[in-house]
C-alpha positions as CSV (number, residue, x, y, z in Angstrom):
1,X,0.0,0.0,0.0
2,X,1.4,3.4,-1.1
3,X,0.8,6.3,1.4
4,X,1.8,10.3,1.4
5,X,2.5,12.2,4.1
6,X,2.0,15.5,5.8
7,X,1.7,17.5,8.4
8,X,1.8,14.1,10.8
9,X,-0.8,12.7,8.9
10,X,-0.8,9.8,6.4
11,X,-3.0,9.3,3.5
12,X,-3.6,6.2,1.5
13,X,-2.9,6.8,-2.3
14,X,-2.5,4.8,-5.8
15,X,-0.1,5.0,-7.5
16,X,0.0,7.9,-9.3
17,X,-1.3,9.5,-5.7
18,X,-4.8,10.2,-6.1
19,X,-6.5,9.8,-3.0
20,X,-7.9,5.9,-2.4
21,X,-10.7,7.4,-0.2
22,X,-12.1,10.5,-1.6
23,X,-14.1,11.3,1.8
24,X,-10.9,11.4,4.1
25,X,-9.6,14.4,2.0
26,X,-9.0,17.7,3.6
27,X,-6.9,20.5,3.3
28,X,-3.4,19.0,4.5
29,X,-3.9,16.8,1.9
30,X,-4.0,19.7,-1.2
31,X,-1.8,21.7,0.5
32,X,0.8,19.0,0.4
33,X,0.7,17.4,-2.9
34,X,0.1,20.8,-4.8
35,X,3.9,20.5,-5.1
36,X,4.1,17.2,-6.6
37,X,1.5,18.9,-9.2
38,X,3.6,20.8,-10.3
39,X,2.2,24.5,-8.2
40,X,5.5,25.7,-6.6
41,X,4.6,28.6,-3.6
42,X,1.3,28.0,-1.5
43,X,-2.1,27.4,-2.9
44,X,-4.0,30.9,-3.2
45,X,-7.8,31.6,-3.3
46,X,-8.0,31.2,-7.2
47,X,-6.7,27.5,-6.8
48,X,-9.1,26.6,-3.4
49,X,-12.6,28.3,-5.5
50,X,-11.7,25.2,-8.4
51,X,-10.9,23.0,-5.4
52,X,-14.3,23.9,-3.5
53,X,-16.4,23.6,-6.5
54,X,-14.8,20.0,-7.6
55,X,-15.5,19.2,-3.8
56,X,-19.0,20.5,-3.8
57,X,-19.6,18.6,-6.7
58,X,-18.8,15.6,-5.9
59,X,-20.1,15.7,-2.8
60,X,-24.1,16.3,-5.0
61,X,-23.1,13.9,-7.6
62,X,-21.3,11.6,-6.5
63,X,-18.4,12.5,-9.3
64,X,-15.5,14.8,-10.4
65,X,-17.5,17.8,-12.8
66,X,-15.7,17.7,-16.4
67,X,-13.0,20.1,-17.2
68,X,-15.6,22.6,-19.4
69,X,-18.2,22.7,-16.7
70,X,-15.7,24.2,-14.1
71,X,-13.9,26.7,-16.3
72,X,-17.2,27.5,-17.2
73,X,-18.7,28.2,-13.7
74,X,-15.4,29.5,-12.4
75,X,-15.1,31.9,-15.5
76,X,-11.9,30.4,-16.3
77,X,-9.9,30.3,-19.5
78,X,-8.3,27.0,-20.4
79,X,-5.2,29.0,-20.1
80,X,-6.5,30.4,-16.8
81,X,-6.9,26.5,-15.5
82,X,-3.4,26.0,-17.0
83,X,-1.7,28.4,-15.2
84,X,-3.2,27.2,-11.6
85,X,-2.9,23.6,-12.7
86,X,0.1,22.8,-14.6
87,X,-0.2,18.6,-14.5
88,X,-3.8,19.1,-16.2
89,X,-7.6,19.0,-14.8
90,X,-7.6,15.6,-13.9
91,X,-4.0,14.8,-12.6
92,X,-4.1,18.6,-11.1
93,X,-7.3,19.9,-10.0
94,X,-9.3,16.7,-9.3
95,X,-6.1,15.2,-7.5
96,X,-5.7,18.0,-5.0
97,X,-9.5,17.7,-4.6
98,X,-8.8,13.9,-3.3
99,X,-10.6,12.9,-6.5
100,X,-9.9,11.5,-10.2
101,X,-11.9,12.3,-13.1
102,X,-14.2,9.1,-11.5
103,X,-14.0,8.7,-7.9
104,X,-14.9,5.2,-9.0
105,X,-11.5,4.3,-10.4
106,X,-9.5,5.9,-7.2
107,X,-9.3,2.4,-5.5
108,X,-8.5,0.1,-8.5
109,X,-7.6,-2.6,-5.9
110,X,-10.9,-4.0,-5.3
111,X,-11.8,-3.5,-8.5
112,X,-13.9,-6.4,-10.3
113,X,-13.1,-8.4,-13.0
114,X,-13.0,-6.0,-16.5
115,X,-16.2,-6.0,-18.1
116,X,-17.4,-6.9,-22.0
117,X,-18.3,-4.4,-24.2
118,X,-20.0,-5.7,-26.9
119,X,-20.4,-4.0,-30.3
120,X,-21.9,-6.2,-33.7
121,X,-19.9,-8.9,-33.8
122,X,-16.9,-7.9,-32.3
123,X,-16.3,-8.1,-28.4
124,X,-13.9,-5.7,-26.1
125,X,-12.2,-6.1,-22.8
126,X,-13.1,-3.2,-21.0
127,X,-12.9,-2.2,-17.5
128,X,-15.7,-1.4,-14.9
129,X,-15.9,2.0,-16.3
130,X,-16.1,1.0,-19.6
131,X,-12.2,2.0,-20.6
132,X,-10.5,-0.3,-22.9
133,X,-7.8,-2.7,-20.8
134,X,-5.6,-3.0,-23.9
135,X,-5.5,0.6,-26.5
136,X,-4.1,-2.2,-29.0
137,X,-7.2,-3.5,-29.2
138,X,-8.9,-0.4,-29.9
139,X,-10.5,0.5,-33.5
140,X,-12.6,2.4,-35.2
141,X,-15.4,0.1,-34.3
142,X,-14.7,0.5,-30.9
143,X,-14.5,4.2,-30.8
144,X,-17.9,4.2,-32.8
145,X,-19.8,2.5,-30.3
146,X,-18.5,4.5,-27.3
147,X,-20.1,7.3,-29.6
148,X,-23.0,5.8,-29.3
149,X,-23.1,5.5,-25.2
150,X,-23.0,8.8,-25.3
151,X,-26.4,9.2,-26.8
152,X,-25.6,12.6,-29.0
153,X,-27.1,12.6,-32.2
154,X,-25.1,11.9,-35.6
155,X,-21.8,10.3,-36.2
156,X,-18.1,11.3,-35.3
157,X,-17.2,13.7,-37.3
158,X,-13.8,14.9,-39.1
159,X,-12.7,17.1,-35.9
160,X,-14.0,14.3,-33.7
161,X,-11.5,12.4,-35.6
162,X,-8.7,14.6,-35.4
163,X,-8.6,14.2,-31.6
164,X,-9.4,10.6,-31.2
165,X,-6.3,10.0,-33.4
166,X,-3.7,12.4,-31.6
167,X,-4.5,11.5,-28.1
168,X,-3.4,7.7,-29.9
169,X,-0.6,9.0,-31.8
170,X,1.0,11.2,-28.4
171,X,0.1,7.8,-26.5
172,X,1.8,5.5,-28.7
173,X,4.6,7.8,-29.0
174,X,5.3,9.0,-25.0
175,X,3.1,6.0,-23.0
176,X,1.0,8.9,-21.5
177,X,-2.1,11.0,-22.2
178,X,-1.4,14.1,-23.3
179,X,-3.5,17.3,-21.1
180,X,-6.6,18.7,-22.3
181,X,-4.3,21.7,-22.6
182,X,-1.9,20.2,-25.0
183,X,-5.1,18.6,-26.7
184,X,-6.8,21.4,-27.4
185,X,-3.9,23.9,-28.5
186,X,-2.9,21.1,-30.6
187,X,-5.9,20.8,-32.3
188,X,-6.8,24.7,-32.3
189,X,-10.0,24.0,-30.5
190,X,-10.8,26.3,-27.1
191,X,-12.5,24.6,-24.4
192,X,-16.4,25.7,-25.1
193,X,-15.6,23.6,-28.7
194,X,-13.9,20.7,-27.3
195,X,-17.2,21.0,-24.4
196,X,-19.7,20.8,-27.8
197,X,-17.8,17.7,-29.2
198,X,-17.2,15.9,-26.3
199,X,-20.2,17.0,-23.6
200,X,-19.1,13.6,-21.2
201,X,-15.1,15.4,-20.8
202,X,-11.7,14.6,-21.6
203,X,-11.6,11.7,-20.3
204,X,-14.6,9.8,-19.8
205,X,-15.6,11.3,-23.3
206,X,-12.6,11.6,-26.0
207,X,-9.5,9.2,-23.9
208,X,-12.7,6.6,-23.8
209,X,-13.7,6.9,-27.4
210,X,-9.9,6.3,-27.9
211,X,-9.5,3.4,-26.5
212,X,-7.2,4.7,-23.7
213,X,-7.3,4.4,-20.0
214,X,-6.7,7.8,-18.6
């Protein structure tokens, strides 16, 4: 069992140290992994009103808000976001929040057996949340029917495309997900657009659709 600590207390973490239980998260916590985040100097009232809200949040649903739903009710700029949370929304924000982008993959340890996503003819190894276990295995097939879990009307389109294969390409090539920073100024799209093509997030929207694990 991995643990961080601070200030004489010690939390349990995975191993990329998001918090394994999401209710035992207070301030000592953020405070003391902001600089393993990548925020040098101490957290200031910009960075606790993201924290609060992702808090909040969770605490009404039951799960982190996507990236485009707290810019937009913090009135934050991607670049705004960027600048307070270096390491990205998920591995940032949610982390110093004590949550991932699913408070449901934090403790992968008691974690089931993957589940079967099934699509025509063709069957998928995927994980309780519905990620792929293996991104070799993904195809377009795959991709398609995660579209259609999502319930929004008509296919992927060409700039749906043009995400779903960089996040695969930077994957293939480094072994990790690239930011919805990177993504997006990559790709030229600000976050309201990358919001109206993926409405689920950045990662339970476009990393799923790609067949990666986030």
């Amino acid at each position: 069992m991995k643990t961080f600590e601070v200030r004489d207390k010690i939390y349990e973490v995975d191993e990329d140290d998001f918090l394994l239980h999401p209710d035992e998260w207070d301030k000592d916590f953020a405070e003391g992994m902001a600089p393993r985040t990548g925020i040098s100097g101490e957290l200031t009232p910009a960075h606790w009103d993201v924290l609060w809200f992702i808090r909040e949040f969770y605490l009404e649903n039951g799960k982190c808000p996507v990236v485009q739903k707290a810019c937009k009710d913090q009135n934050l700029r991607l670049a705004d976001l960027q600048r307070l949370f270096p390491s990205g929304y998920r591995r940032g924000a949610c982390k110093l929040a004590g949550l991932c982008n699913d408070p449901a993959s934090v403790n992968t340890s008691s974690s089931p057996e993957p589940a079967v996503s099934v699509s025509t003819s063709l069957i998928y190894r995927t994980n309780v949340r519905g990620f792929l276990v293996d991104p070799a295995e993904w195809n377009v097939d795959f991709a398609e029917h995660k579209w259609e879990e999502t319930k929004m009307p008509g296919p992927l389109t060409e700039k749906h495309w043009k995400i779903i294969y960089y996040l695969r390409a930077r994957f293939a090539k480094t072994g990790k997900i690239p930011t919805i920073y990177e993504t997006c100024k990559d790709n030229d799209v600000d976050i309201e657009e990358f919001g109206a093509l993926f409405p689920d997030g950045y990662h339970r929207g476009a990393v799923k659709i790609a067949g990666l694990s986030g």
